[in-house]
C-alpha positions, 0 to 999 in steps of 0.5 A, spaced: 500 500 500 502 506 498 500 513 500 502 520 497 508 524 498 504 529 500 501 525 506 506 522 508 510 529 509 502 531 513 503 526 518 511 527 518 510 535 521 503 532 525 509 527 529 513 533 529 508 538 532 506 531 537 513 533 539 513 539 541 506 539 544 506 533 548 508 536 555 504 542 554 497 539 553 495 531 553 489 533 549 494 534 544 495 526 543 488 525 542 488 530 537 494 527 532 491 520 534 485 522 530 488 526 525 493 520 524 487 515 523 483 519 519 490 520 514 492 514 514 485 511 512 486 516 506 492 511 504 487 506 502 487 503 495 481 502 491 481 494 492 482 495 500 476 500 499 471 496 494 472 490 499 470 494 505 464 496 502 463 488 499 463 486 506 459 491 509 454 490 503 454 483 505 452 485 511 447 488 510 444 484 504 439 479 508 437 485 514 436 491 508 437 489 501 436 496 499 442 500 504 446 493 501 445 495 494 448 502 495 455 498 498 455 494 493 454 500 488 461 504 492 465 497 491 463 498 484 466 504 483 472 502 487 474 496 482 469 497 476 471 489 474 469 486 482 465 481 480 462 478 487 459 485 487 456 484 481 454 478 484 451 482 490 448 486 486 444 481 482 443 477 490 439 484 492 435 484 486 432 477 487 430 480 494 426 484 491 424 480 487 426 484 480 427 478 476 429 482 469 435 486 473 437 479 476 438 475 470 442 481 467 446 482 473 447 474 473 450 474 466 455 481 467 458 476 473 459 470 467 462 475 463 467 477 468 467 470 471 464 464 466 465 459 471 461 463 477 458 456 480 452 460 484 451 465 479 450 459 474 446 455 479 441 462 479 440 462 472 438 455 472 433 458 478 431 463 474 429 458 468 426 453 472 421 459 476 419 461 468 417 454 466 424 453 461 426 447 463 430 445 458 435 451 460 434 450 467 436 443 466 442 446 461 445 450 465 445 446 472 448 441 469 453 446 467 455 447 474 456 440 476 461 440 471 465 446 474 464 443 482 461 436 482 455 435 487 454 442 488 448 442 493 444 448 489 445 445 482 442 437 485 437 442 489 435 445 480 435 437 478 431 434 484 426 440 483 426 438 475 424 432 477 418 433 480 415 437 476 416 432 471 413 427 476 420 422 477 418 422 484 423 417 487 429 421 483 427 427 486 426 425 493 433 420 492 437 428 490 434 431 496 435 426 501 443 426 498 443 434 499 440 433 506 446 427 508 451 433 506 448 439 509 442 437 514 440 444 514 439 445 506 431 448 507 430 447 499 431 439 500 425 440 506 421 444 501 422 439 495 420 433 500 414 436 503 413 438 496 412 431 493 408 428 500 404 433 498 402 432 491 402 425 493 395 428 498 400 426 504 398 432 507 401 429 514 407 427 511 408 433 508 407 437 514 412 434 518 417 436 512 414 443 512 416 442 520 423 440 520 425 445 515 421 450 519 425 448 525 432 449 521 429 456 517 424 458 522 424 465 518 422 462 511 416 466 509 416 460 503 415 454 508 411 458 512 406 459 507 406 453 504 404 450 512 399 455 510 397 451 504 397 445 508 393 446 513 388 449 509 387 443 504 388 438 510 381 441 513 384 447 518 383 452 515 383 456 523 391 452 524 392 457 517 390 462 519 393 462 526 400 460 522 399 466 517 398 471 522 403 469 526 408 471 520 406 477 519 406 479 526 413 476 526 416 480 520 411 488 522 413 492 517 413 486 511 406 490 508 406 485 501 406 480 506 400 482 510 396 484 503 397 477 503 395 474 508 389 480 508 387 477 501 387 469 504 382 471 510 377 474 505 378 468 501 376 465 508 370 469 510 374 474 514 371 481 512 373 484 519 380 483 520 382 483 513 380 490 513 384 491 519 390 489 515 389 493 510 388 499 515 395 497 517 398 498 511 395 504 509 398 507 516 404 505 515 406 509 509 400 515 508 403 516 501 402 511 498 396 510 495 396 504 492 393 500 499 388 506 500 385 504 493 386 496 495 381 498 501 376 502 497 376 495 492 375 491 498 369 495 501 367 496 494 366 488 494 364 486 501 360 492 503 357 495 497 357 501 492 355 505 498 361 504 503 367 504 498 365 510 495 364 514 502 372 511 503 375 514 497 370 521 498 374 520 505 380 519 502 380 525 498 377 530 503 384 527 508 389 529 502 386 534 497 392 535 494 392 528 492 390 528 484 391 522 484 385 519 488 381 526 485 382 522 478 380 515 482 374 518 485 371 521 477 372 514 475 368 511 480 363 516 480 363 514 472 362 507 474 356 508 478 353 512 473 353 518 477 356 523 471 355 530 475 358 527 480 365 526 476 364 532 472 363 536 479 369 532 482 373 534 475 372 542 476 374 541 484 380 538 480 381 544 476 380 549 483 385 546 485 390 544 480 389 551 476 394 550 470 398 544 473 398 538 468 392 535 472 387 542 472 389 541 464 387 534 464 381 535 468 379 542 463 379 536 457 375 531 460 370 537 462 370 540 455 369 532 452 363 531 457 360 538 455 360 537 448 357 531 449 351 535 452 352 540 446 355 545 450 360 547 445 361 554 446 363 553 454 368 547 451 371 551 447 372 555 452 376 550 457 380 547 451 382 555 449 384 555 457 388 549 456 392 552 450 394 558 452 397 555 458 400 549 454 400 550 446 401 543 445 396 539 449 395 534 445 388 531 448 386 539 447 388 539 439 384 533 437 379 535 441 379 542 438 380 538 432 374 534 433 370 541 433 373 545 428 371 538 423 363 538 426 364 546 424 367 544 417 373 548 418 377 542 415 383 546 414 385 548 422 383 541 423 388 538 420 393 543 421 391 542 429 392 534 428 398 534 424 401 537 431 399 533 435 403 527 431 409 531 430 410 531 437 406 523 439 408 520 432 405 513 431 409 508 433 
């Protein structure tokens, strides 16, 4: 490792000062000893400093996906060739479940790395869970022929032959996976998998069981203990056990929409709208889970109550156009047409010449002139084009009136902007 002349020659006069002032003042020490860390930290090099964020990323990888991300990006740009960084890059996206950024991360870390076992163990992973069997296959036994009984790729051809109904070899692999690594969760899983499709509900239970006592935070063994409990008749066990994941992992809200969706499918209307009601506060922003609630009280409550939900909704966050926009369509599926068009012009007192006022004046110009109220049209849509010439809804519909008065010409002309500026394919 080799630092700067120029920093050397720092702590060089740093030592000389420690010289001078020791006697007089012992806070000094602690002062140079500070400073002395700090400079020689700064002598680190790029490889040093990549892998300290690689093994923080690490450390972070299964606790904050996201954090982990951004050490595995600064090692990266340390060592832009650092192939375990890319490999932890391709680990978060999995986590996340963004399965397009992971197999292209995968296939930059075999660029780097052809022989990279795990990755070509994930690809394989990846095939399997889109139904590519033949490349699943492929690249599994790909792995093999680099680390020979690597338990990752077995666990790929054991899966392969359960899909495929070759029962015994795949239980054979499995309980080989589990001679060598008694705590392979995938093996558990796949037994428990093939008692099941054989309806052995309690043997399927207790591989379910074995593997949860090894990988008690596996979402995917808990669900599917779910799974079994519900097809073996007790359905008040699955929900005991859901409940109990979710009330394990608090802040997991795709995990608790789930389980809110199985207790509607069980007949459980109350507590799964006190689910959602969770979710919704544990990020008030967010308005996905509040239209998700609106759809459920729309579906179990009625018309009634889940228009008074987002009526509510709208009142708490007026600035909120979105939820504005969702309330017009919901007025407009229950045909209740002035109603969205008095809910359009609240948009526009509101909105003024900010894109959603402009789309709200639009759609109250369409609905007037279905009414034959052209004059009062042309008006919201002048408005629209005064503040933004080239509002494309505004021309076709400027367009529109200009061919029903016959003025061929302006219509064209308004038309051939629009494509200049929303060309067709």
């Amino acid at each position: 490792m080799k630092c700067s002349t120029f920093m050397i020659d720092c702590v060089c006069k740093l030592i000389r000062l420690s010289e001078v002032y020791m006697r007089c003042n012992k806070g000094w020490m602690f002062f140079i000893g500070v400073v002395l860390t700090v400079s020689l930290a700064g002598c680190a090099s790029p490889e040093e400093k990549a892998k300290s964020y690689y093994e923080k990323g690490m450390s972070l990888l299964d606790s904050d996906p996201a954090k982990a991300k951004l050490e595995f990006q600064n090692a990266l740009q340390m060592k832009g060739d650092m192939t375990e960084a890319l490999f932890g890059l391709a680990q978060v996206a999995e986590k996340q479940s963004d399965w397009k950024a992971c197999f292209a991360l995968l296939n930059k870390v075999l660029d780097n790395q052809p022989k990279h076992t795990e990755a070509i163990v994930k690809i394989a992973q990846l095939f399997l869970a889109a139904g590519e069997v033949e490349k699943a296959k492929e690249n599994a036994n790909n792995a093999l022929a680099i680390t020979p009984e690597h338990l990752g790729a077995t666990m790929v051809l054991a899966a392969i032959d359960l899909k495929e109904n070759q029962f015994a070899k795949a239980v054979e692999k499995a309980n080989l996976v589990l001679q060598k690594d008694p705590n392979n969760e995938d093996a558990y899983m796949l037994l428990a998998s093939e008692r099941f499709a054989n309806k052995d509900l309690t043997g399927a239970l207790k591989y379910i069981e074995q593997g949860i006592a090894i990988a008690p935070k596996s979402i995917l063994l808990q669900l599917f203990k779910v799974n079994v409990q519900v097809a073996s008749g007790n359905e008040k066990a699955g929900e005991t056990t859901f409940k109990s994941l979710v009330d394990s992992m608090p802040n997991d809200n795709e995990l608790r929409k789930k389980y809110a969706e199985f207790l509607i499918q069980h007949n459980n209307a109350q507590e799964a709208e006190v689910q959602l009601k969770k979710i919704i506060a544990s990020d008030e922003a967010a308005i996905e889970p509040k239209l998700n609630l609106v759809q459920f009280l729309l579906k179990t409550k009625g018309p009634k109550e889940g228009r008074a939900a987002l009526e509510a909704l709208v009142k708490q966050t007026p600035d909120n156009f979105a939820l504005h926009f969702h309330l017009v369509d919901l007025y407009e599926a229950q045909q209740d047409l002035p109603a969205a068009e008095n809910q359009l012009r609240q948009i526009i007192q509101i909105a003024g010449n900010k894109p959603e006022g402009l789309n709200a004046k639009v759609k109250v110009a369409t609905k007037l002139l279905s009414r034959q109220k052209k004059t009062e049209a042309m008006q919201l849509i002048k408005e629209v084009l005064d503040a933004d010439p080239r509002y494309g809804e505004a021309l076709i519909v400027k367009a529109g009136i200009a061919i029903d008065d016959m003025q061929f010409e302006s219509a064209i002309l308004d038309l051939r902007s629009v494509l200049r500026d929303q060309p067709l394919g």
